[in-house]
Each structure stands twice: as structure tokens, then as C-alpha cells.
C-alpha positions as CSV (number, residue, x, y, z in Angstrom):
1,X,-55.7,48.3,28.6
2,X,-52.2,48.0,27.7
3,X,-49.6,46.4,30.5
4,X,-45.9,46.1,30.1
5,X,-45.2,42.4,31.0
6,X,-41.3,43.2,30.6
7,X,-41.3,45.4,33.8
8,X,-43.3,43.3,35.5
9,X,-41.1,39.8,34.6
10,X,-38.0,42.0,35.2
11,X,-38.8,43.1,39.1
12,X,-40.1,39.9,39.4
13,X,-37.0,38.0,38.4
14,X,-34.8,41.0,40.6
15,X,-37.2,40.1,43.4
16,X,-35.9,36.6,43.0
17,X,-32.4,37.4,42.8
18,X,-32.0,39.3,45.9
19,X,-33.9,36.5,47.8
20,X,-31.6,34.0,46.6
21,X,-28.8,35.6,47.9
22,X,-30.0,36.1,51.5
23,X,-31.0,32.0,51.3
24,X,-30.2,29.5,53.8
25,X,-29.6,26.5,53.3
26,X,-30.2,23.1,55.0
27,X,-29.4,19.6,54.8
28,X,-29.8,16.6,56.9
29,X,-26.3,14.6,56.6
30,X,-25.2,11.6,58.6
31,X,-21.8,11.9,60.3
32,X,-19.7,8.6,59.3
33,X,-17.3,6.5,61.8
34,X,-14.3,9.0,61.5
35,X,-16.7,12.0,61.6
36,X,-16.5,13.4,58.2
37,X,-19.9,15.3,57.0
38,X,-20.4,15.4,53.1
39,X,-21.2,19.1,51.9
40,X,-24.2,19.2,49.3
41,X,-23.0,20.5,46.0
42,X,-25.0,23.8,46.5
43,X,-23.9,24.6,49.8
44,X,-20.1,24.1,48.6
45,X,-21.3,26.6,45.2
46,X,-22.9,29.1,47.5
47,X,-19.4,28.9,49.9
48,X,-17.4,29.1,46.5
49,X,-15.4,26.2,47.9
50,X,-13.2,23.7,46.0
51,X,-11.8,20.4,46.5
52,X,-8.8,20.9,48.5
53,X,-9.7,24.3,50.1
54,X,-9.6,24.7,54.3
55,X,-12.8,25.4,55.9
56,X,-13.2,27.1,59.6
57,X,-15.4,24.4,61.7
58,X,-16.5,26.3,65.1
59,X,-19.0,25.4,68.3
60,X,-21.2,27.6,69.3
61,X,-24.0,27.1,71.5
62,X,-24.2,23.3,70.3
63,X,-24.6,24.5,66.4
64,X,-21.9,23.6,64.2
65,X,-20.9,26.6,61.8
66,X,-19.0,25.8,58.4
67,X,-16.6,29.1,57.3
68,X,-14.4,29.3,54.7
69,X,-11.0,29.3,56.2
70,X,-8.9,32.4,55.5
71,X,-5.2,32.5,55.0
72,X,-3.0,32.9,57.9
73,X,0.1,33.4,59.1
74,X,2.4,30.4,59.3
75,X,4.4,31.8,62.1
76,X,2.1,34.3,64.2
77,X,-2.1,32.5,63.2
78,X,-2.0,36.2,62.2
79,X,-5.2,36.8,59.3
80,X,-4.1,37.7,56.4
81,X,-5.9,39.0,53.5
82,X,-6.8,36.2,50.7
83,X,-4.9,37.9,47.8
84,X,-1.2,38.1,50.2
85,X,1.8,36.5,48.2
86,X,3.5,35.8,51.5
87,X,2.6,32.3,53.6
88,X,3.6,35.0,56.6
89,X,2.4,38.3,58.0
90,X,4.2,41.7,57.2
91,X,4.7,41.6,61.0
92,X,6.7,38.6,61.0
93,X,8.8,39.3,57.4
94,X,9.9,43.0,59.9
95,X,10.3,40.7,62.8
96,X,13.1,38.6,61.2
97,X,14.8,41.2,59.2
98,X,15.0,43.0,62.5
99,X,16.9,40.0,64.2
100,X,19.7,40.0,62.0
């Protein structure tokens, strides 16, 4: 018999793929005398974060949960979406041409 091993190396590898992006990570870090955590190198690849960048650091029901923070108004704590040219909401730019 004849078998195509391309088909079967391709779903394999697609397989693969999809289950990598569903994957949780975990890592066992010690917290340090002014409470700074280190992220792995993965984890910060997988969050696409860079040196520099704000992260969202949130409680809930005694977990600790790492998001990348997203832009928000300087004014209002409005969100705002990650490709704005404005440090302030649409809201607020009406808001103060309205005053004058």
C-alpha cells in the first residue's frame, strides 16, 4: 500500500498549531522584598509584551491575573482603542471644545 505521509505530517503539525495557541502556561516565581515577579520570556512572547509596556494586575478570588494594559484616557480612565493618536478620549477632545 501506498500512504501519503505529507497529509498526514501536515494535520499533524496543524493539530499542533491550534493546541499551542489555546496553551497555558505556568511558572513558579518567587516574589522579591519590593514585590516584583519576573515574567518568563515565553509568557512575555505569548502576551506580545515589551520592556517598558503597562500590564493590568487584577485579584480575583485569590489568583493573580496578568493583562496587557490597554490605552486609556488621560482625563476620563475612558478605554480607548490601541491604534488612537489621542492620549484622550473623543469624549473629552468634544468636552473641552464645548467649554470655550
Amino acid at each position: 500500500m501506498w500512504y501519503n505521509h505529507g497529509n498526514i505530517v501536515n494535520n499533524t503539525i496543524a493539530s499542533l498549531e491550534r493546541k499551542a495557541k489555546n496553551m497555558k502556561f505556568t511558572a513558579e516565581r518567587t516574589v522579591d522584598e519590593l514585590g516584583r515577579v519576573v515574567l518568563p520570556p515565553d509568557m512575555r512572547k505569548e502576551m506580545n509584551l515589551e520592556a517598558g509596556e503597562k500590564v493590568l494586575i487584577s485579584c480575583e478570588n485569590g489568583e493573580l491575573k496578568i493583562t496587557k494594559a490597554k490605552p486609556r484616557c488621560k482625563l476620563c480612565g475612558a478605554d480607548m482603542s490601541e491604534d488612537d493618536q489621542f492620549v484622550i478620549c473623543l469624549r473629552c477632545i468634544d468636552d473641552i471644545r464645548s467649554t470655550k
